[in-house]
N, C-alpha and C positions, 0 to 999 in steps of 0.2 A: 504493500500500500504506500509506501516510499515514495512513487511518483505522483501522489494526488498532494502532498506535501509542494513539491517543486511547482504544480499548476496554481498558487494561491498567489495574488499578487505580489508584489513587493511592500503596496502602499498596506496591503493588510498584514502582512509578515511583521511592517514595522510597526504596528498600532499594539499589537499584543503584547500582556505581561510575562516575564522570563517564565511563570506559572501557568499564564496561559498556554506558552509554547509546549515546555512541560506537560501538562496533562493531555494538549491535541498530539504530539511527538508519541505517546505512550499509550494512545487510547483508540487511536487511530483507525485501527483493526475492529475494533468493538462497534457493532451495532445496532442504532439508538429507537431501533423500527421499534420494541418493547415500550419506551417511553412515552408518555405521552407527552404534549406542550406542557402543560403545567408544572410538570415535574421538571422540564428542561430549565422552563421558569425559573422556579424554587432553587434552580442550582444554580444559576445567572446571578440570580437578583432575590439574596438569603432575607434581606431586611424586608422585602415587598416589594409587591408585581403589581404595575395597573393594568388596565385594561387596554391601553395602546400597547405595550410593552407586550401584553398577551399577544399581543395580536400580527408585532413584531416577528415575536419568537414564531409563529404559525407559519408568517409567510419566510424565515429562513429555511424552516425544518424543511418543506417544502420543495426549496431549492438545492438545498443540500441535505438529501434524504438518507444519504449513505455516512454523515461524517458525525464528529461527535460535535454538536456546537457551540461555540465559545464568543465572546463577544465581538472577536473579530468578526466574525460572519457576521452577527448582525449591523456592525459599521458597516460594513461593505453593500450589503442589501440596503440599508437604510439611503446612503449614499447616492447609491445607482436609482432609486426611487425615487429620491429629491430630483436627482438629474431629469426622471423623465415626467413628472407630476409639473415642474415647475421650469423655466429658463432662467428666472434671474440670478440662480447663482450661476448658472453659463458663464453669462454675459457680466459676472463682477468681474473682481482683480483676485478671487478665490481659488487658490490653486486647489490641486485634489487634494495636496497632502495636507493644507490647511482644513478642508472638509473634512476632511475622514479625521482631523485631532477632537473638532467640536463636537460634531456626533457622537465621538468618542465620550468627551467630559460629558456629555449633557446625558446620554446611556448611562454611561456606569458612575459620575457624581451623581445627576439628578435626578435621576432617573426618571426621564424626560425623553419622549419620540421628538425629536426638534421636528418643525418645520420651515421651509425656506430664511424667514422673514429672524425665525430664533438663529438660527443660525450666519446670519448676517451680523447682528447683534452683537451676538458673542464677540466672534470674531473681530468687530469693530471696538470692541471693549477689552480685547487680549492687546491688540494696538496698543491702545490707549494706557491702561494698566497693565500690562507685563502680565496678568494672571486673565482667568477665566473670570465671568460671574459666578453668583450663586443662582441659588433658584432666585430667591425672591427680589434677587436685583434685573434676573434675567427677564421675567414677570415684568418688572413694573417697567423695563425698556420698552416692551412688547407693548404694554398699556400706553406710555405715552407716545410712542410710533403711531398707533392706532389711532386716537385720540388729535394729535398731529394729523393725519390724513384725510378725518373725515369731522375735524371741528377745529380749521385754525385758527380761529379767533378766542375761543373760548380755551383753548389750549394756551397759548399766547397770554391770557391775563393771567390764567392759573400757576404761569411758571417765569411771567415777565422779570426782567433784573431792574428794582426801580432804582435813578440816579437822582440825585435829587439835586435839586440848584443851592450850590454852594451862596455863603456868605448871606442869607435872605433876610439878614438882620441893616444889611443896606441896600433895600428896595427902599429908592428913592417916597418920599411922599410931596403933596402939595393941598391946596386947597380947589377944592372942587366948582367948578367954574358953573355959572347958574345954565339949567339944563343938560348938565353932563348926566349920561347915562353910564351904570355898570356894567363894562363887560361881561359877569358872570350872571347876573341874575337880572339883567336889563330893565333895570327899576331907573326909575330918577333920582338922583342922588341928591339928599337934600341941602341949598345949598351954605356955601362956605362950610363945609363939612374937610376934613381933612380925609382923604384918598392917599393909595397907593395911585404908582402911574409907573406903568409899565415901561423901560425905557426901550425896548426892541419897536414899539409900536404908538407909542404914546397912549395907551387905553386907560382908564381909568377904571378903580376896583375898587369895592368898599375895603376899608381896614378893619373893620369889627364883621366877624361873618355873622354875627346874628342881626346886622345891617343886612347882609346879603342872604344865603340860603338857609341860614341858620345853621345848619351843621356842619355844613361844609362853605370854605373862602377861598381865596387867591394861594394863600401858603398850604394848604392841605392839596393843592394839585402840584404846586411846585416842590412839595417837600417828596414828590413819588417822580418826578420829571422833571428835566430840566430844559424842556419844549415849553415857550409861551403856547394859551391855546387857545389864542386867537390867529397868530400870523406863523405859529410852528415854528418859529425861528429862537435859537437859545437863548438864554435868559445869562445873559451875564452882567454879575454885580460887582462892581472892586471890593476891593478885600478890606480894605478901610478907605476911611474919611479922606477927601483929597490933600494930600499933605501940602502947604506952602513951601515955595519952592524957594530956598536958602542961595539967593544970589551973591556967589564969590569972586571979588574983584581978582582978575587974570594979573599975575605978576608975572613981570618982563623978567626972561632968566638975563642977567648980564654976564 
């Protein structure tokens, strides 16, 4: 049976544990037609079998009816199934050998059937940190990918980075000219009233928000943004009070 050894890939040869090898090397000869899946299960995956993973192990047995099965087989079958179910790992920059490591983690750490989109993930996350996810990191990639392609807006607030406008303790103020109206809450501002005044746009805001919407004012949008949100353009404030400028009479070097 020596030569059913030699026809296994290379990329599956190298996925297997020195105990893997080991027991397929020894066992080789044996078989497994007596077994049923379950039991193949139970000796794959001691801690627990789901119901993909069932389902896994059925369609290797399947394929390899004669051999003893080990997890390489089911990499390899898994693999070739991504290939033909799906193209976008084709068309990534995922070499085989990089497929066949994830399916690997995601089988025997998580024990997890990846699909296309988990396994993109991974991968882009092994990048990124040098290691694999977990399950429940791998999850919640999967959740905001999803989430991301079929709600980007709502995605978008739920995970936005707010900046906020520096230094907002010098937004200019003045006094409020008769019939100026609020940019935020378009009331009329009562007059000689002291105002904020936007200096990107010259708009004018009340200073006390329970002048304006009550709960929300001027500094509660700028302290998550640093967009005016009237003219979209940044909100920039000096950092202090304009300092007088220390005129030094120029001495002739002789």
């Amino acid at each position: 049976m020596l030569p059913q050894l030699i026809l296994f890939e290379p990329l599956v040869l190298g996925t297997m544990t020195a105990s893997e090898f080991k027991e397929m090397f020894f066992m080789v000869g044996v078989e497994e037609k007596a077994q049923d899946v379950t039991e193949i299960a139970n000796r794959l995956f001691p801690t627990g079998c789901t119901d993909d993973l069932l389902e896994l192990v059925q369609l290797t047995r399947g394929q390899h009816a004669h051999s003893v099965i080990t997890m390489a087989h089911l990499t390899s079958t898994w693999c070739h199934e991504l290939s033909v179910q799906c193209q976008c790992i084709s068309t990534s920059i995922l070499t085989a050998n990089d497929k066949h490591c994830v399916v690997l983690h995601c089988l025997r750490e998580l024990l997890l059937v990846p699909d296309c989109a988990m396994v993109l993930l991974a991968h882009e996350y092994k990048i990124l940190h040098r290691s694999y996810p977990d399950e429940q990191c791998l999850l919640q990639m999967l959740q905001n990918s999803e989430q991301m392609n079929t709600d980007p807006e709502g995605f978008s607030a739920a995970h936005k980075v707010t900046i906020s406008t520096p230094n907002l303790d010098m937004m200019p103020t003045t006094t409020a000219p008769v019939g100026a109206q609020c940019a935020l809450c378009q009331e009329i501002i009562a007059n000689k009233l002291t105002v904020y005044q936007m200096p990107c746009c010259m708009n004018y805001f009340h200073k006390d928000k329970s002048d304006c919407l009550g709960t929300h004012g001027l500094f509660d949008w700028l302290s998550e943004s640093k967009k005016c949100m009237v003219c979209n353009r940044d909100v920039v404030l000096p950092k202090d009070p304009m300092p007088k400028k220390n005129r030094r009479s120029k001495r002739r070097r002789v």
